[in-house]
DOFINU-61598 format. One line per 8 residues: number of its first residue (from 1); their letters; for each residue x, y, z of C-alpha. Coordinates in nm, 3 decimals. Layout:
% DOFINU-61598
NUM	a	X/Y/Z  ...
% end
This chain:
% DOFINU-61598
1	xxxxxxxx	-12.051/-0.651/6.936  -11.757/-0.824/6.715  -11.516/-0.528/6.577  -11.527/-0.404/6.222  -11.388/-0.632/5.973  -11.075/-0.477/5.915  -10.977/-0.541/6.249  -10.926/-0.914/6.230
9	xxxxxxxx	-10.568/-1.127/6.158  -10.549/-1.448/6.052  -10.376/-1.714/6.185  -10.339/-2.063/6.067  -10.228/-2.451/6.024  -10.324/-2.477/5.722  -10.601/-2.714/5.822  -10.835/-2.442/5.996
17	xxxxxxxx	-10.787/-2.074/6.108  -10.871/-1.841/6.381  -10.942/-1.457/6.371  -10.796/-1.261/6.601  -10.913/-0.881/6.689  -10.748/-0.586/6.786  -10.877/-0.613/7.133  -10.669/-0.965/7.154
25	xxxxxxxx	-10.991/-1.124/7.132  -11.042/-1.458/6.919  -11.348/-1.436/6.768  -11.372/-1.737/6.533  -11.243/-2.050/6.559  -11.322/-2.396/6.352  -11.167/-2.687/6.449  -11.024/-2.953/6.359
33	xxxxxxxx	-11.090/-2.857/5.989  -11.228/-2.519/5.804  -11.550/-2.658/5.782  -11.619/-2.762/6.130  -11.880/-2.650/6.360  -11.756/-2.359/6.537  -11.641/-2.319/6.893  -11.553/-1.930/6.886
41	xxxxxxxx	-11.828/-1.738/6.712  -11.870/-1.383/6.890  -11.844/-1.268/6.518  -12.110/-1.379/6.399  -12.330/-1.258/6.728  -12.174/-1.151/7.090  -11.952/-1.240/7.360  -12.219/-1.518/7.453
49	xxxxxxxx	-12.172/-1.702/7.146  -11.793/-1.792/7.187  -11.425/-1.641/7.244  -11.113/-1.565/7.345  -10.957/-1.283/7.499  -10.657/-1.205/7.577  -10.516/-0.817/7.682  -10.401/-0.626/7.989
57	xxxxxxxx	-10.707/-0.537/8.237  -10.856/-0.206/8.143  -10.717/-0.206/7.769  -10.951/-0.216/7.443  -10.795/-0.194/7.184  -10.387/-0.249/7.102  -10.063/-0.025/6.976  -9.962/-0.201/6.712
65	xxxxxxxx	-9.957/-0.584/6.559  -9.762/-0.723/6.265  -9.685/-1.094/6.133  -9.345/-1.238/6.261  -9.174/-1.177/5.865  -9.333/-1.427/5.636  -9.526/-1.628/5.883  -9.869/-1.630/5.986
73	xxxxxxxx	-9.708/-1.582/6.362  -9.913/-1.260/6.494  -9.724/-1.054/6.718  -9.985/-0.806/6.919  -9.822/-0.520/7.104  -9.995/-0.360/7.394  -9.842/-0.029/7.541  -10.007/0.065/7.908
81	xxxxxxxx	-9.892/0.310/8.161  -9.743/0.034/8.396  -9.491/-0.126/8.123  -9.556/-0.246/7.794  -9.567/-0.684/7.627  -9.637/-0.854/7.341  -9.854/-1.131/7.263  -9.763/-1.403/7.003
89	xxxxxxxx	-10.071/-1.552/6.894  -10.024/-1.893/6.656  -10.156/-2.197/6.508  -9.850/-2.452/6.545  -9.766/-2.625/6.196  -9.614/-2.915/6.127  -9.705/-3.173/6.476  -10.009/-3.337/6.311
97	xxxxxxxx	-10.257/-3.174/6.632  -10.536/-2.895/6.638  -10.349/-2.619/6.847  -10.346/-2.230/6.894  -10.089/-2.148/7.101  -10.086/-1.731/7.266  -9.742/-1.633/7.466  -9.765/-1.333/7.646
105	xxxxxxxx	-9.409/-1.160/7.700  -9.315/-0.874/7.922  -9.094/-0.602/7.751  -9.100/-0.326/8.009  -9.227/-0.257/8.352  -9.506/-0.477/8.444  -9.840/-0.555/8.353  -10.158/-0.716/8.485
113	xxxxxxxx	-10.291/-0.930/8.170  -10.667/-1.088/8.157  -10.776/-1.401/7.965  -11.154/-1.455/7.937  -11.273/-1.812/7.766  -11.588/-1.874/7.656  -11.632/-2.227/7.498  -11.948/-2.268/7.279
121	xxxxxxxx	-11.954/-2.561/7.015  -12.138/-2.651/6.751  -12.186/-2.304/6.622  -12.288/-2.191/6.986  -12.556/-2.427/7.013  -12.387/-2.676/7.232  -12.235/-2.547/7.659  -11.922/-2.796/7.723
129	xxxxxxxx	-11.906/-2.944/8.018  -11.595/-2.786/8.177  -11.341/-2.928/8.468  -11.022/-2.872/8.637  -10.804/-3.196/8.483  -10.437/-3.037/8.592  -10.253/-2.990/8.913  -10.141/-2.726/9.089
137	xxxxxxxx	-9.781/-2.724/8.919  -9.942/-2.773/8.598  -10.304/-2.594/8.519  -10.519/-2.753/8.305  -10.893/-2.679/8.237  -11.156/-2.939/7.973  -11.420/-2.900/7.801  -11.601/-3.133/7.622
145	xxxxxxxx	-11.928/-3.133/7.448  -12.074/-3.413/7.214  -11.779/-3.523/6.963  -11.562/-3.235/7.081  -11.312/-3.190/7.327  -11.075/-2.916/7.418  -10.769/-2.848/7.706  -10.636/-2.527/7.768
153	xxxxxxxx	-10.299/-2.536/7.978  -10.014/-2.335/8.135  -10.248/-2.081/8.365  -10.476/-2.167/8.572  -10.874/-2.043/8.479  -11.170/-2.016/8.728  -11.531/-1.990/8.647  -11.724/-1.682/8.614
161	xxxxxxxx	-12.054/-1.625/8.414  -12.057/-1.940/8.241  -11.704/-1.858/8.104  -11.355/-1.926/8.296  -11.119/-1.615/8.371  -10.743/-1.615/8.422  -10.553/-1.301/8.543  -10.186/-1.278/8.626
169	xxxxxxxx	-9.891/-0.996/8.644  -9.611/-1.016/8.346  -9.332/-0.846/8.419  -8.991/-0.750/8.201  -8.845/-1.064/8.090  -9.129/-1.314/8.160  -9.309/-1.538/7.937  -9.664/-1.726/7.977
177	xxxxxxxx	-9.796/-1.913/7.764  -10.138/-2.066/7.770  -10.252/-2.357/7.465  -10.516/-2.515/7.375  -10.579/-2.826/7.188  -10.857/-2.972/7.025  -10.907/-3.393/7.061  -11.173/-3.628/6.983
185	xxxxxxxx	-11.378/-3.607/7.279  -11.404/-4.038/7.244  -10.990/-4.010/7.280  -10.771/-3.954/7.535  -10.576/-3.601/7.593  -10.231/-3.604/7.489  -9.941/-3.421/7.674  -9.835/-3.056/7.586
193	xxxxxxxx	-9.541/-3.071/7.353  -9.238/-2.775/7.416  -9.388/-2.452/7.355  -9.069/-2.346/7.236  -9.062/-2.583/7.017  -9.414/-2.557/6.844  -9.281/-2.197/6.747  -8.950/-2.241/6.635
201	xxxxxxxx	-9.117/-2.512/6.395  -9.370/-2.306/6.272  -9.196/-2.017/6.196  -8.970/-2.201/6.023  -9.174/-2.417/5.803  -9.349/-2.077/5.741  -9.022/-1.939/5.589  -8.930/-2.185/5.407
209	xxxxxxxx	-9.236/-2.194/5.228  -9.175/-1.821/5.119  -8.824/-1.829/5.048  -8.949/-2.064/4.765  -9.136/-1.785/4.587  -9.012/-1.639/4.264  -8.993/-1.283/4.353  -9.295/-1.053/4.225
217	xxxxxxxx	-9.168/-0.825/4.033  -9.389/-0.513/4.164  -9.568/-0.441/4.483  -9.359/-0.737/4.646  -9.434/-0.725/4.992  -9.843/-0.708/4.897  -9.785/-1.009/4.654  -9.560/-1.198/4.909
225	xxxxxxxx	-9.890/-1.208/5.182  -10.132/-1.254/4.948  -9.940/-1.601/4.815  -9.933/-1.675/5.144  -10.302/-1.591/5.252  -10.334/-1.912/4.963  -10.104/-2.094/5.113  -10.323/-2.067/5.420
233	xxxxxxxx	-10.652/-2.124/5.309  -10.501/-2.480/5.159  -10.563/-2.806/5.393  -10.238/-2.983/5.396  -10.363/-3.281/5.394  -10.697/-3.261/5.097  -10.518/-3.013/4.863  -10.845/-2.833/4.896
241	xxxxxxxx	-10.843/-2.459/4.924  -11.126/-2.310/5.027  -11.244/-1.962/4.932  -11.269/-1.807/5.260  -11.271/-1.960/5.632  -11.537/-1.802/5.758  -11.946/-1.814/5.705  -12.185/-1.587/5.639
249	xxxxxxxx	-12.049/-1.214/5.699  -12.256/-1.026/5.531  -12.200/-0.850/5.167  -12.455/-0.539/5.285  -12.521/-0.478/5.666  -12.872/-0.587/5.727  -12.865/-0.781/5.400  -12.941/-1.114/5.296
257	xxxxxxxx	-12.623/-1.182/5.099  -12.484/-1.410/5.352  -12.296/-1.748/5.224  -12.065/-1.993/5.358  -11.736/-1.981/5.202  -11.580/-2.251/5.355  -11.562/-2.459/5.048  -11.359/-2.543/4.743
265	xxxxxxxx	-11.462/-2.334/4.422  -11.360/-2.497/4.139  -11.322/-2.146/3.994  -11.134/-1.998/4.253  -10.899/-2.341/4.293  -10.806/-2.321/3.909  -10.737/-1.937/3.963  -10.528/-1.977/4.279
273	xxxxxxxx	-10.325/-2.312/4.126  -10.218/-2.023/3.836  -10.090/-1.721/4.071  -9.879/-2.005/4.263  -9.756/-2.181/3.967  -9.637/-1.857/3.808  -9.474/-1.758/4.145  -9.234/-2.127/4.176
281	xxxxxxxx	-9.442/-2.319/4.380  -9.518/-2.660/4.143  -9.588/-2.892/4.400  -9.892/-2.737/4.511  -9.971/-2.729/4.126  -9.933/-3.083/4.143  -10.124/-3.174/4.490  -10.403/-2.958/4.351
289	xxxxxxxx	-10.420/-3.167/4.032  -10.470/-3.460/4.239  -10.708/-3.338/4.420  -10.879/-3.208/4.105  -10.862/-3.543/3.943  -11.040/-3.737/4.272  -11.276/-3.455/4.328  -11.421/-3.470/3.938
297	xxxxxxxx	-11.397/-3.841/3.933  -11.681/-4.048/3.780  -11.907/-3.937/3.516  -11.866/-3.585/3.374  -12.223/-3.530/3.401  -12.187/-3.513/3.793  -11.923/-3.267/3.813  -12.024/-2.956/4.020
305	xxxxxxxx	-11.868/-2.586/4.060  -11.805/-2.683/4.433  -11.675/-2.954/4.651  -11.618/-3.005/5.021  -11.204/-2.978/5.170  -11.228/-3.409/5.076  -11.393/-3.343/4.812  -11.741/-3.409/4.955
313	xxxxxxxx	-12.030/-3.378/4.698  -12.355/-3.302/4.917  -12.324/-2.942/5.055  -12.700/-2.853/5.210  -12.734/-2.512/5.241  -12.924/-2.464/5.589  -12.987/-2.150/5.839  -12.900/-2.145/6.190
321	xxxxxxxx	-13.096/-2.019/6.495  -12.839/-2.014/6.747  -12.590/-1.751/6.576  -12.756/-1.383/6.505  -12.518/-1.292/6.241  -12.231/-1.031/6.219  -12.402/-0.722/6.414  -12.730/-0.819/6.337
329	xxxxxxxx	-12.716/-0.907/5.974  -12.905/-1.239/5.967  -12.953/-1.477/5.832  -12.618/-1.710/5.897  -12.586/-1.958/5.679  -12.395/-2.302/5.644  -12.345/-2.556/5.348  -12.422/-2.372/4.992
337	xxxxxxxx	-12.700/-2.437/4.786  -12.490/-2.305/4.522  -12.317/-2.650/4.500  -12.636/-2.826/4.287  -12.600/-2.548/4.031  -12.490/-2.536/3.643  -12.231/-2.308/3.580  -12.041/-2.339/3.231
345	xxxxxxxx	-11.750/-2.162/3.282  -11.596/-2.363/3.579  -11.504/-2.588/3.263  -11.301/-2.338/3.092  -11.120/-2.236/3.428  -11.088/-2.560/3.503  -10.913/-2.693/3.134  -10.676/-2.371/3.184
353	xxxxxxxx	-10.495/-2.425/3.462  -10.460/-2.781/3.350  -10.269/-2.625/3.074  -10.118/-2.441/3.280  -10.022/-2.732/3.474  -9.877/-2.932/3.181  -9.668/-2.616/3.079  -9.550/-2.607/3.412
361	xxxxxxxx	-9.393/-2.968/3.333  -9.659/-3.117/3.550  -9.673/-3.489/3.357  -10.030/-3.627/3.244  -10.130/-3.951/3.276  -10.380/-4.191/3.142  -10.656/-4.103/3.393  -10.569/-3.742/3.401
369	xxxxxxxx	-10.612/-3.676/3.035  -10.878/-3.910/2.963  -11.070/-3.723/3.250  -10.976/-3.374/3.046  -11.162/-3.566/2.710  -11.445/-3.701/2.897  -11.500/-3.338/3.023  -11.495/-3.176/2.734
377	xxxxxxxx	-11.738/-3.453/2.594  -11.970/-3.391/2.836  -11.930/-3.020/2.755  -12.043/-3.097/2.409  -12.409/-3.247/2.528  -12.451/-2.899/2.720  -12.386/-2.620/2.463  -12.764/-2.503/2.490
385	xxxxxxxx	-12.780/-2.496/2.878  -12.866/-2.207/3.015  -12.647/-2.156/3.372  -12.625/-1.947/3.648  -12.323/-1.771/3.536  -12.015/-1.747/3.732  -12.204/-1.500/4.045  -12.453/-1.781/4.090
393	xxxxxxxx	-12.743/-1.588/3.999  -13.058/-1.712/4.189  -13.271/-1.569/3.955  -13.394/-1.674/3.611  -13.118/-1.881/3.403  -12.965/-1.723/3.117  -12.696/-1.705/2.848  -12.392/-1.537/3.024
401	xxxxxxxx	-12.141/-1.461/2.775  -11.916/-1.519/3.031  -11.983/-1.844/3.027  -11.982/-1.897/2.675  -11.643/-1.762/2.623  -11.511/-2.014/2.924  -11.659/-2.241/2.745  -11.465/-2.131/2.403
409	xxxxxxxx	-11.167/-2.167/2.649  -11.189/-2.536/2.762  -11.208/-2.654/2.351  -10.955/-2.409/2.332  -10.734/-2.540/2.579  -10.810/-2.924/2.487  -10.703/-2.823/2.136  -10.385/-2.716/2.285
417	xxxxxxxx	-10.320/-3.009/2.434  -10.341/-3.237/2.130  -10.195/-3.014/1.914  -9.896/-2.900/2.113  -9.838/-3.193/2.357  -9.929/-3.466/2.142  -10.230/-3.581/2.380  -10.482/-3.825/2.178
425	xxxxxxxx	-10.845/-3.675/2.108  -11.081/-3.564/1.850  -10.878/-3.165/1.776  -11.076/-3.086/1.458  -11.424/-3.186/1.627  -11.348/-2.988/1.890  -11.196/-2.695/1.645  -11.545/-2.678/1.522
433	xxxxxxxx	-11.682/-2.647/1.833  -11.474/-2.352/1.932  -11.526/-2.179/1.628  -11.903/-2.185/1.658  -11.890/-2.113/2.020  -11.701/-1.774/1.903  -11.950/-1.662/1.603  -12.197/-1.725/1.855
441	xxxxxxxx	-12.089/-1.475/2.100  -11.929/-1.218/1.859  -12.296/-1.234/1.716  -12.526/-1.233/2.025  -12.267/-1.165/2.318  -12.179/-0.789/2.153  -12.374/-0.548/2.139  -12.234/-0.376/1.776
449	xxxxxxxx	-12.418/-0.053/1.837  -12.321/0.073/2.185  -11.926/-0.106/2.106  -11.932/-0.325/2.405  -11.971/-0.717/2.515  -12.278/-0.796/2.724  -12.368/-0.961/3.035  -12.582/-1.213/2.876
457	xxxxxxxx	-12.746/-1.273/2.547  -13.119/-1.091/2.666  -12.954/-0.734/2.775  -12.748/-0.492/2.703  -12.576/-0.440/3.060  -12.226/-0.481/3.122  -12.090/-0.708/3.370  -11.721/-0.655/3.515
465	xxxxxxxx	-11.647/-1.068/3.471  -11.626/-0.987/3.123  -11.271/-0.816/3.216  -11.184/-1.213/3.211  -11.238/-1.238/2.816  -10.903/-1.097/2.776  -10.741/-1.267/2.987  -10.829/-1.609/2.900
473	xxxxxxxx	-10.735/-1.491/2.514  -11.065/-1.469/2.342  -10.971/-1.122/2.241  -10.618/-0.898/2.305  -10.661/-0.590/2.584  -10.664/-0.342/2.282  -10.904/-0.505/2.094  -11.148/-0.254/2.031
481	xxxxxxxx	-11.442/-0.443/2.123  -11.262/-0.480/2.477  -11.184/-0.144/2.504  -11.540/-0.035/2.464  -11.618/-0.269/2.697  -11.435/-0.113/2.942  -11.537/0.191/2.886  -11.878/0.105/2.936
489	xxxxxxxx	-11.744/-0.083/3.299  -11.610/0.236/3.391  -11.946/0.436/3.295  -12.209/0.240/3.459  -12.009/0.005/3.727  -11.768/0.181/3.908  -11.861/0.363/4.242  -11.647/0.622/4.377
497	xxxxxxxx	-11.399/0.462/4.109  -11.427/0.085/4.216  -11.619/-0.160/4.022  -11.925/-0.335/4.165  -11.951/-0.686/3.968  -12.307/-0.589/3.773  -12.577/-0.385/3.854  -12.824/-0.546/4.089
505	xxxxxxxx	-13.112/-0.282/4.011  -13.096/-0.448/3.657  -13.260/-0.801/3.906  -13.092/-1.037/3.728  -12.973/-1.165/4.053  -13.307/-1.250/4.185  -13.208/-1.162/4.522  -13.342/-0.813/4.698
513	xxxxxxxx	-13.061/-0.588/4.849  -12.738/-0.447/4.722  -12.395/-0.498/4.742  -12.038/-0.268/4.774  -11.770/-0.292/4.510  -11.621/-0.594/4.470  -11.228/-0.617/4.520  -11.148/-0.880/4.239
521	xxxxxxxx	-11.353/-0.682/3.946  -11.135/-0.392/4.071  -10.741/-0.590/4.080  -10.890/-0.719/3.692  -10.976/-0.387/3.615  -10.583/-0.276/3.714  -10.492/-0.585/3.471  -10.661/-0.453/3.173
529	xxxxxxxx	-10.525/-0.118/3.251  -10.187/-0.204/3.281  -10.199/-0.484/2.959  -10.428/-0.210/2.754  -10.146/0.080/2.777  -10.298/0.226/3.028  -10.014/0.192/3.313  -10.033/0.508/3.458
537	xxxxxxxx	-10.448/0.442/3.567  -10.308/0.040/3.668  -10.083/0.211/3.904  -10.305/0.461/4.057  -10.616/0.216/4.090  -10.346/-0.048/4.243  -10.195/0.206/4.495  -10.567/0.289/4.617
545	xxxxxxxx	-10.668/-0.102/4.584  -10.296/-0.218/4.856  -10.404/0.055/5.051  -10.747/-0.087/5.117  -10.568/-0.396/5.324  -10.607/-0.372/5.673  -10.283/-0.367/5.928  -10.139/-0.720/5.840
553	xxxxxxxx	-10.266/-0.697/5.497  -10.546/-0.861/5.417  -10.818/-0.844/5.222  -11.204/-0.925/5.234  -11.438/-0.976/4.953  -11.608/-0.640/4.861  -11.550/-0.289/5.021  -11.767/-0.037/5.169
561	xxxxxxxx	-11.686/0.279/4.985  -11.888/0.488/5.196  -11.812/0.382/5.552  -11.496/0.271/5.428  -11.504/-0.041/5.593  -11.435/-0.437/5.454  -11.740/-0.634/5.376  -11.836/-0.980/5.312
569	xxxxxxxx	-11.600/-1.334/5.410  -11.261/-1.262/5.504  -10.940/-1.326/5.401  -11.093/-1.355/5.043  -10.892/-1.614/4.845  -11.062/-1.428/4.498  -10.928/-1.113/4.609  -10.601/-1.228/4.700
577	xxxxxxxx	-10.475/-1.401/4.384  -10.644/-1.124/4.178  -10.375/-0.879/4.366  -10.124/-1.134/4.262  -10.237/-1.124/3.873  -10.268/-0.740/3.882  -9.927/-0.691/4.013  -9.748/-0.945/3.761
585	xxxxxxxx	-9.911/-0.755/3.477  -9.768/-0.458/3.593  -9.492/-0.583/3.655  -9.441/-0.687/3.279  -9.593/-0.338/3.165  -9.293/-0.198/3.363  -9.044/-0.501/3.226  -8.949/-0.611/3.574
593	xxx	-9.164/-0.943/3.611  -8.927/-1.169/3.665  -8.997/-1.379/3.411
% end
């Protein structure tokens, strides 16, 4: 059985990531991108379906772990009666390669350590063909299956049960490392590069990265590893940044809320460019413009909420035999049929952090602005779509007001940019446009006689993505009409004080099931507190929120109240830069942002 949630670290190249347990097992594992096929899956189904262990014989479960500073460099401390060692578990950075490098090192005493690998590609579907390749000086085992290949090196492995098992004795002083590399299985293996070397790099190009941050301001040290859980989840190479690395872990145990993450969100892209670009970091804001710009390419009327790490437009949402699902909870899904749907508002998020961009200093172009007018254009010829609003809703279409005032936000925003930057395009058409798009929603979006905003246009149920109106400046927090929206969050949402993101009894979803609170409605909620006047409830819903990341502080997407446990893909990207916004607006309710 994979552990609880919670349990797992991340650790990256910023090209893929791994998840490592407490038990020193690997239990996921994509390479050479975030989107490949699997080869370590025991998370999404047992031992059988792919792993990595690594601990001293006997132990379950470690004493303590914690990144190496501001690195993704896990350091996994095991404390037995013979002595005690640590094991450094990393994805090197920097060489160009697909590696994950583990170093065991003996502190004290001595003690008798156990690797167990179990290599099963293509989301356990395909058994390598395994062989010895090294020498007796120089270990090395190979696996290869179809287009994949992998070599482990530096101890030597023998077969047992369809897996390979290593055991040796670390003593005081020692160090043994083991790495494995992923290659083309069509290309020749390439030597092991220095260890040492791999490490030093890493952890330095890690640093470096977060020295560059402009410091937070308020709950510093949360803020820090969440910019860098986004930092993470960005391929170095695309400018993509997908939402989550892994598939299909379930939002209710036993559920059929199950979606693969692996992708790049529009939504979540334009939210995550913002948190950095406040923070210092402008070159990502300009790498993710580019990548923007190819993605969206073309005509306007083919733009979609969601690409591929590339930019790749065909996602097929499929189910998989071969993988049971996180204990049990099938069914495990990859591709997302979400990427065929209409959803208005990824326009407004989208024309935002554009803006955001060009106040940033980031210079437009030709093709970059004319792209921004086309868009909006298009935008025009779909102001009486109905959408799926920005939770995908598989059920019936509707009018989210959501969605309508993201909409309100992109003419907003393109208004912006004629008027205040001098960009060319039609600002009093558009004017027009905004200003209906606002009568339209103060008139059918607000419900005048119970004081609060609706979900959509047919109900009169709240719906905690309304928290964004306020943020994206379609009203101030302490509008009136806000703060009865709120209030009416807080009456009918929240459970055991955290907000769930609508009520699915109200099946507007379409889908059967439930699902826990969900973290970003609840770091929003601690922005409207905190921008509202209400700093004392930001602060105590903030404390609870930072103490809801596990050990190396991270964050999933929702949270079990009543087990108390993390649900749905993990690290969350959503959740992550909401902490980031929440903690800059208290920060500026306190006056020490430091902007």
């Amino acid at each position: 059985m994979p552990e609880p949630l919670e349990n797992y670290a991340l650790i990256g190249d910023c090209r893929s990531a791994a998840l490592v347990g407490r038990t020193g097992s690997i239990d996921w594992l994509c390479l050479p991108r975030f989107d490949s096929a699997s080869m370590f899956a025991r998370i999404l189904g047992d031992e059988n379906h792919g792993h990595w262990s690594l601990n001293p014989v006997g132990e379950t479960e470690c004493t303590s772990r914690s990144y190496d500073d501001d690195t993704f460099i896990l350091t996994t401390r095991w404390e037995t009666e013979s002595g005690v060692v640590d094991v450094i578990d990393w994805m090197p950075h920097g060489n160009g390669e697909s590696d994950l490098a583990r170093r065991v090192v003996g502190i004290s005493g001595e003690v008798t350590m156990e690797q167990l690998l179990r290599i099963r590609f293509d989301y356990a579907d395909a058994m390598p063909w395994v062989r010895q390749t090294g020498t007796d000086d120089a270990p090395a085992l190979t696996a290869i299956a179809g287009p994949d290949g992998i070599v482990v090196q530096g101890v030597r492995f023998e077969p047992v049960d369809h897996a390979h098992r290593a055991e040796f004795v670390v003593r005081a002083g020692d160090t043994v490392d083991t790495v494995m590399t992923w290659f083309p299985s069509h290309k020749p293996q390439r030597p092991l590069q220095s260890v040492d070397a791999m490490l030093a790099d890493t952890r330095a190009w890690w640093r470096a990265w977060a020295q560059a941050c402009t410091p937070p301001g308020a709950y510093d040290h949360h803020v820090r590893r969440s910019l860098l859980v986004l930092r993470a989840l960005t391929h170095e190479s695309t400018g993509g940044i997908v939402a989550a690395p892994t598939t299909s872990l379930p939002e209710e145990m036993g559920g059929g809320r199950n979606w693969d993450y692996r992708y790049v969100w529009l939504r979540d892209a334009a939210l995550t460019l913002e948190s950095l670009m406040i923070h210092g970091y402008e070159q990502e804001a300009s790498e993710w413009r580019d990548w923007l710009l190819r993605a969206i390419a073309g005509d306007p009327e083919d733009v979609q909420i969601m690409y591929g790490l590339s930019g790749e437009r065909r996602l097929e949402e499929r189910e998989l035999t071969s993988l049971p699902g996180y204990r049990g909870s099938a069914p495990v899904r990859i591709g997302n049929g979400a990427f065929d749907q209409f959803q208005g508002d990824i326009f407004g998020e989208v024309m935002i952090a554009l803006e955001d961009a060009r106040e940033l200093g980031v210079d437009e172009d030709d093709f970059s602005w004319s792209l921004q007018v086309k868009l909006l254009e298009y935008v025009e010829t779909q102001l009486d779509r109905h959408d799926n609003g920005i939770w995908e809703i598989r059920g019936p279409l509707r009018v989210f007001t959501h969605s309508r005032a993201m909409l309100w936000a992109a003419f907003d925003r393109g208004i912006r940019g004629v008027r205040a930057f001098g960009l060319p395009g039609p600002a009093e058409r558009w004017e027009r446009v905004r200003d209906q798009l606002r009568a339209e929603i103060d008139e059918h979006g607000y419900d005048a006689e119970r004081g609060h905003f609706v979900q959509h246009y047919e109900t009169t149920e709240v719906d905690a993505s309304l928290l964004q109106l306020a943020q994206i400046g379609f009203v101030a927090y302490d509008d009136p009409r806000m703060l009865g929206t709120v209030a009416e969050i807080e009456r009918t949402l929240l459970r055991d004080g955290l907000p769930l993101r609508y009520r699915t009894e109200s099946g507007v979803d379409g889908i059967a099931g439930d699902e826990h609170p969900f973290l970003t409605c609840a770091f929003w909620l601690v922005e409207q507190y905190a921008r509202s006047g209400r700093l004392d409830d930001a602060t105590a819903l903030m404390d609870r929120l930072v103490g809801l990341t596990n050990d190396v502080g991270l964050l999933s997407e929702e949270f079990d109240v009543e087990h108390h446990r993390h649900m749905g893909n993990t690290p969350q990207a959503l959740s992550h830069l909401s902490l980031v916004r929440a903690a800059d607006a208290i920060a500026l309710a306190r006056g020490t942002t430091a902007a």
